[in-house]
Backbone as JSON Lines, residues from 0, in Angstrom:
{"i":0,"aa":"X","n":[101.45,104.55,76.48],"ca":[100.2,104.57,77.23],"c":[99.55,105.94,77.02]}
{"i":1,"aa":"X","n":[98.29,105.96,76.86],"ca":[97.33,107.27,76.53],"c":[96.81,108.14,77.69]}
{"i":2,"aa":"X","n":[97.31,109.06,77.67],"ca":[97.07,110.16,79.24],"c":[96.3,111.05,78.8]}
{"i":3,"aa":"X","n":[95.16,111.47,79.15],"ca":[94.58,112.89,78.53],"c":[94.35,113.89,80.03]}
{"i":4,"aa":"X","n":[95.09,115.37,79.72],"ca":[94.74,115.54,81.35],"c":[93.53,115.88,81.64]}
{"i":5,"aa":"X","n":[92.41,115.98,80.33],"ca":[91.56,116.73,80.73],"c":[90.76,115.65,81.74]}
{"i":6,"aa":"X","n":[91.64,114.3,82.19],"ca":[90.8,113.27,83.05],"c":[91.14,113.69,84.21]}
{"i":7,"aa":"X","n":[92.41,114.35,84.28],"ca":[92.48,114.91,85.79],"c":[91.5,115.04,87.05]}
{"i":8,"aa":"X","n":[91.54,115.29,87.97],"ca":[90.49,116.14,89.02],"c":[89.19,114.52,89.75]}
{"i":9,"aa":"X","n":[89.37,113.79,88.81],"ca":[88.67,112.65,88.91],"c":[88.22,112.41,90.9]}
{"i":10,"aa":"X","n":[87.52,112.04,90.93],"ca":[87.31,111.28,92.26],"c":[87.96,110.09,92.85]}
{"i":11,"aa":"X","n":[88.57,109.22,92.14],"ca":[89.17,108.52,92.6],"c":[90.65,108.06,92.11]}
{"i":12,"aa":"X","n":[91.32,108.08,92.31],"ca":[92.81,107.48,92.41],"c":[92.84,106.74,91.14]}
{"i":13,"aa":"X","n":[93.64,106.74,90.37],"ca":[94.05,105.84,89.29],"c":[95.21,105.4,89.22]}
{"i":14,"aa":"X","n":[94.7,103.96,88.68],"ca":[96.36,103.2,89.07],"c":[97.38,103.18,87.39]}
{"i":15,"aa":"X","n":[98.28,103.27,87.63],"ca":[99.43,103.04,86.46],"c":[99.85,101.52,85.99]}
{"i":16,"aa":"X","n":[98.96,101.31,85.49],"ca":[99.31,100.07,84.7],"c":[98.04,99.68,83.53]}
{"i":17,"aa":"X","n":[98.64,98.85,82.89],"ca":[97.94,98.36,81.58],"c":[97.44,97.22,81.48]}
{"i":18,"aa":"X","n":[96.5,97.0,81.47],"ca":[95.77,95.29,81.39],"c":[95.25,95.16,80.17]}
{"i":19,"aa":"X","n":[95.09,93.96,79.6],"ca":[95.16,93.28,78.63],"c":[93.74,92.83,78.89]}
{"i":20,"aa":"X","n":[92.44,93.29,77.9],"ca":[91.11,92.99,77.93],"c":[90.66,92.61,76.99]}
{"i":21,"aa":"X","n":[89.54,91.86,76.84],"ca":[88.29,91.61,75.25],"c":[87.69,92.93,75.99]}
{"i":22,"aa":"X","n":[87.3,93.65,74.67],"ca":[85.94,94.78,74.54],"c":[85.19,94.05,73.85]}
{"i":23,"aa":"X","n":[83.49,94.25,74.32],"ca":[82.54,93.89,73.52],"c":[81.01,94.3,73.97]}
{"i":24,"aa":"X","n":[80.53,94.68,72.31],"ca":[79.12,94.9,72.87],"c":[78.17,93.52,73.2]}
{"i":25,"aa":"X","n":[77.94,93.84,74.62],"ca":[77.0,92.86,75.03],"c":[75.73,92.41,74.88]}
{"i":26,"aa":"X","n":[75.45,93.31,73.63],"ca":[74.22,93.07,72.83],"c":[74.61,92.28,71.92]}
{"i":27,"aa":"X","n":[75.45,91.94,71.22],"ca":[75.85,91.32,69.95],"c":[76.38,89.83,70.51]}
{"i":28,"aa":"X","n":[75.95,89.33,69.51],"ca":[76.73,87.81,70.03],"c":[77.99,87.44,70.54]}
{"i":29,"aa":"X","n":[78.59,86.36,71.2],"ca":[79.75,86.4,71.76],"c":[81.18,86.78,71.01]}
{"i":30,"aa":"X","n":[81.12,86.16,70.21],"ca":[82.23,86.17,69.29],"c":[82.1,87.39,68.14]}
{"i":31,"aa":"X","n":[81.02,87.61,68.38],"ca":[80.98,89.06,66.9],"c":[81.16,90.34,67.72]}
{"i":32,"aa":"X","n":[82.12,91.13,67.41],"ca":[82.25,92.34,67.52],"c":[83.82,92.31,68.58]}
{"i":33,"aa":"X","n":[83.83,90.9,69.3],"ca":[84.65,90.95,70.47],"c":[86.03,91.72,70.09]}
{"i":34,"aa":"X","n":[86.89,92.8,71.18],"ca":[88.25,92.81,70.32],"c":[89.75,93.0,71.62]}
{"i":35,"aa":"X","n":[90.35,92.19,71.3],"ca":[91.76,91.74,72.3],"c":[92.28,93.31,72.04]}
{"i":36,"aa":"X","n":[92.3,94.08,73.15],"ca":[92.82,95.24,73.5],"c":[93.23,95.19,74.9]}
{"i":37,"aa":"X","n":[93.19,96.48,75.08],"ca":[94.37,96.96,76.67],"c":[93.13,98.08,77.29]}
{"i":38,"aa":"X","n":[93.61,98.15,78.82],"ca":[92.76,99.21,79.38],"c":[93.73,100.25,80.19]}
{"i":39,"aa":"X","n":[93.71,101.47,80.26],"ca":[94.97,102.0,81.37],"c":[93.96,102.71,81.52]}
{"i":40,"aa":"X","n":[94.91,103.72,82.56],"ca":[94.28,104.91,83.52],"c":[92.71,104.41,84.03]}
{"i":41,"aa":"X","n":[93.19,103.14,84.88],"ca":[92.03,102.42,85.63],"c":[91.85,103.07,86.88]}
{"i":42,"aa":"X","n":[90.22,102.68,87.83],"ca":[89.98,102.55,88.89],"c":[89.27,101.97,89.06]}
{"i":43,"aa":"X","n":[88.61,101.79,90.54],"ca":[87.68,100.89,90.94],"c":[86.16,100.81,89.64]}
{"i":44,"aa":"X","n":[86.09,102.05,89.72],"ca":[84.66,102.67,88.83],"c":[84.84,103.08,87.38]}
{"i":45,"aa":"X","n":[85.96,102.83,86.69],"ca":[86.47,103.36,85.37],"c":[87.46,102.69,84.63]}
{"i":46,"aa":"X","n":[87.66,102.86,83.67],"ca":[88.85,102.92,82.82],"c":[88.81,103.2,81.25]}
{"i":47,"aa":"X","n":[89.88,103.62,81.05],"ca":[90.22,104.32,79.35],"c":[90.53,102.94,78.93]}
{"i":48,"aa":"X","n":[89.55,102.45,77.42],"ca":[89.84,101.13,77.09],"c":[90.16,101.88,75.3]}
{"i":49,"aa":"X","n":[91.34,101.17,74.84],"ca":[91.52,101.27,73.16],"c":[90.7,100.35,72.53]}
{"i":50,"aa":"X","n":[90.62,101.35,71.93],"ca":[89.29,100.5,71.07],"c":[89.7,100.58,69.17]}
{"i":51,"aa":"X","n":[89.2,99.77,68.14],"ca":[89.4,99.54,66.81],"c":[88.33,100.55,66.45]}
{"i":52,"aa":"X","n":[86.89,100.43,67.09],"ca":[85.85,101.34,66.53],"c":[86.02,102.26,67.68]}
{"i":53,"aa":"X","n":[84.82,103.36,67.0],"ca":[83.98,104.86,67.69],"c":[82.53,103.22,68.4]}
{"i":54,"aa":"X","n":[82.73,104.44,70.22],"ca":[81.74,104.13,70.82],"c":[80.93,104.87,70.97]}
{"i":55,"aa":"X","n":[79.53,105.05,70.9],"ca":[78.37,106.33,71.54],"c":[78.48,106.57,73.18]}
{"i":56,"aa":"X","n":[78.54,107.65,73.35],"ca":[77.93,107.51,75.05],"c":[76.85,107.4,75.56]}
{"i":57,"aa":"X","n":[76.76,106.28,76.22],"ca":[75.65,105.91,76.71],"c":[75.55,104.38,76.42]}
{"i":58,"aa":"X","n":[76.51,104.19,75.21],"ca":[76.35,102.89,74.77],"c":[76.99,101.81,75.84]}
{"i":59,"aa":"X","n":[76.1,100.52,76.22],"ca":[76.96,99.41,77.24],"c":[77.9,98.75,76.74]}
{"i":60,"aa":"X","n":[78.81,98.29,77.65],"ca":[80.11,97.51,76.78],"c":[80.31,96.66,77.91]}
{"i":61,"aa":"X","n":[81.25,95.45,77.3],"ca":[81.88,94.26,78.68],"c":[83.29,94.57,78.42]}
{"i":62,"aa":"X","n":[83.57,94.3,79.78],"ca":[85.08,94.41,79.74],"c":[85.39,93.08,80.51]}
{"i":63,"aa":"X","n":[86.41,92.32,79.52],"ca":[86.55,90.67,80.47],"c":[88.29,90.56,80.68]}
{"i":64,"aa":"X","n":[88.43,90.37,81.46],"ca":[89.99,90.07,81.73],"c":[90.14,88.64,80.7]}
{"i":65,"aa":"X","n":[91.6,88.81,80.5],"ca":[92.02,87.81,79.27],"c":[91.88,86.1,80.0]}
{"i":66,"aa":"X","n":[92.1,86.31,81.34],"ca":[92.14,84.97,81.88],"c":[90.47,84.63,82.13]}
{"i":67,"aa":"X","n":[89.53,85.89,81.85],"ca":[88.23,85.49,81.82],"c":[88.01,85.29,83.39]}
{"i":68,"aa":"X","n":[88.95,86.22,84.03],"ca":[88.66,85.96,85.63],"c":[87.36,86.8,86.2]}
{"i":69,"aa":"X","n":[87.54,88.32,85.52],"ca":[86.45,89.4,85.83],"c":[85.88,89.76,84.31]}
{"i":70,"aa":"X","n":[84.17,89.57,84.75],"ca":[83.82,90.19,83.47],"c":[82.9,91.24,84.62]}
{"i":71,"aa":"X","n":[83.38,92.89,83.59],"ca":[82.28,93.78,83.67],"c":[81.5,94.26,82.89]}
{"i":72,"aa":"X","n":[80.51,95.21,83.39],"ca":[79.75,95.83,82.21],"c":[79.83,97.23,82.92]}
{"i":73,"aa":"X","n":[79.91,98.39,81.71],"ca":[79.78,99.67,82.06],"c":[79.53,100.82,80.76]}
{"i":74,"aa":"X","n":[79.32,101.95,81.32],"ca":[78.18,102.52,80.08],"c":[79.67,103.18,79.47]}
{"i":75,"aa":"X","n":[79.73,103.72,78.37],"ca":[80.13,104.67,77.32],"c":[80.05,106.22,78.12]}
{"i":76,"aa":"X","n":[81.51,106.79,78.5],"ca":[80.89,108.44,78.66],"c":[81.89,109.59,77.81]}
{"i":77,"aa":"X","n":[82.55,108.8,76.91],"ca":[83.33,109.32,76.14],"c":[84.13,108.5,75.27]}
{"i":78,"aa":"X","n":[84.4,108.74,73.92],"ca":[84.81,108.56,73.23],"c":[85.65,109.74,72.44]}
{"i":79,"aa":"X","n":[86.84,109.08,72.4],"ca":[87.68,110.53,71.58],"c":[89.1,109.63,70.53]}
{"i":80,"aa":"X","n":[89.11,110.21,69.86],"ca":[89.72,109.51,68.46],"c":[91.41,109.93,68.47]}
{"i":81,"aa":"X","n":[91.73,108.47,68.68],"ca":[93.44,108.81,68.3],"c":[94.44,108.69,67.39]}
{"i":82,"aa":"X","n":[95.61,108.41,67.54],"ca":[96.66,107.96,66.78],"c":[96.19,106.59,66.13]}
{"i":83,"aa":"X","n":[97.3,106.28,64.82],"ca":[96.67,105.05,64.24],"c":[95.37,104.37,64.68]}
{"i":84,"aa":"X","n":[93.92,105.4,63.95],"ca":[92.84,104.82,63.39],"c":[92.23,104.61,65.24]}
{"i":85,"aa":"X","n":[92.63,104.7,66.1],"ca":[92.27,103.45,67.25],"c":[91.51,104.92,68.13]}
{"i":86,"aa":"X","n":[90.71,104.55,69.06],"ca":[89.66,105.69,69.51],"c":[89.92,105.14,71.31]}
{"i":87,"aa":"X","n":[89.81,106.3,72.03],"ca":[89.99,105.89,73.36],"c":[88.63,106.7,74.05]}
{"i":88,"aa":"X","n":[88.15,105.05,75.03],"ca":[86.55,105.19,75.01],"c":[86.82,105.23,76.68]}
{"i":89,"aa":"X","n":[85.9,106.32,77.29],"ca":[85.86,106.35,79.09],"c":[85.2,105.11,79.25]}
{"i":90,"aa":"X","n":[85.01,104.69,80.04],"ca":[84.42,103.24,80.55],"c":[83.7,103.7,81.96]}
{"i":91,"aa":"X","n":[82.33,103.85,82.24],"ca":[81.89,103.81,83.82],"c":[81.55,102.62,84.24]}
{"i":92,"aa":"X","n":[82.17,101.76,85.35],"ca":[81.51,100.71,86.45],"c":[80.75,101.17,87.45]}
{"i":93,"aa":"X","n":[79.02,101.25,86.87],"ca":[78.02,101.12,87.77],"c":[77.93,100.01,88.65]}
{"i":94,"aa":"X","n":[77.91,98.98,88.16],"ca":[77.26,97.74,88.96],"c":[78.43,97.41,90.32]}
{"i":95,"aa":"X","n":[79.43,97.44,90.33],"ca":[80.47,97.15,91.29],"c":[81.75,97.72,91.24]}
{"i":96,"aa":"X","n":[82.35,97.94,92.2],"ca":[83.82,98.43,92.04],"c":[84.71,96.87,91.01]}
{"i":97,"aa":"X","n":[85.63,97.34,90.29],"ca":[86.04,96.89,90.02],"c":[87.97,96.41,90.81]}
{"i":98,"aa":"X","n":[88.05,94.88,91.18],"ca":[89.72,95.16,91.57],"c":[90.28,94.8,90.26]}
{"i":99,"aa":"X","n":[90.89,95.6,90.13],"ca":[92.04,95.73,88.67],"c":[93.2,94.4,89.25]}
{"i":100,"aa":"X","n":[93.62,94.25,90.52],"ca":[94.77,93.49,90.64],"c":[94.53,92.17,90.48]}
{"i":101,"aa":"X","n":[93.03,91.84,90.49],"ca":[92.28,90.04,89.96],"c":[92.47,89.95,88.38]}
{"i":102,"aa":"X","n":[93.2,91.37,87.38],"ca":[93.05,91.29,86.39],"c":[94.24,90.86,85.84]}
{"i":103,"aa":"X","n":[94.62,90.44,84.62],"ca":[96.17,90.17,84.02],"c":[96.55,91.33,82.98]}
{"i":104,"aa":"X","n":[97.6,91.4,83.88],"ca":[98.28,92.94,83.47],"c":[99.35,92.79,82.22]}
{"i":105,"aa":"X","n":[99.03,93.31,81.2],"ca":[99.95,93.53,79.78],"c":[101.73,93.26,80.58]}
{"i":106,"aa":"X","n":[101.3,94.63,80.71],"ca":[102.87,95.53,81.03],"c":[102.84,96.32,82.63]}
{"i":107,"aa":"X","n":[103.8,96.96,82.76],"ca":[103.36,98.01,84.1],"c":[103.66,99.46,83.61]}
């Protein structure tokens, strides 16, 4: 699982576990661009999602639980490039808190 401390200090509480998500730009059609990844170091208003590509900040993205129970949308406020090729993108939830526990969890 991917920890960076410089996320530290945050405002809200983050929970320890890994959920199993589609990323996708919600500009692009359904099926084009979509990609079966994981999200950790969640909260109500956030989460670090792995990603295959580089995201812009600012750029919108959906985040849908695998059972397609919660779909969100939230802007791009970082992007930073990791191990094997894969880039880990901040995620902000403007529109609503998000509950992570309606979501289906990878692993713990």
């Amino acid at each position: 699982m991917f920890f960076d401390r410089s996320l530290e200090g945050r405002h809200e509480k983050r929970l320890p576990i890994v959920v199993v998500v589609q990323l996708a730009d919600p500009k692009q059609e359904q099926t084009n661009g979509e990609e079966k990844t994981y999200a950790d170091n969640v909260s109500p208003h956030g989460a670090c999602v792995a990603s295959k590509r580089p995201w812009q900040p600012g750029e919108e993205v959906e985040v849908t639980s695998i059972t397609n129970a919660i779909k969100a949308r939230g802007k791009v406020v970082y992007c930073r490039h990791g191990k094997n090729g894969r880039y880990f993108v901040g995620v902000e939830f403007r529109e609503r808190p998000i509950h992570w526990s309606n979501f289906s969890y990878g692993f713990h």
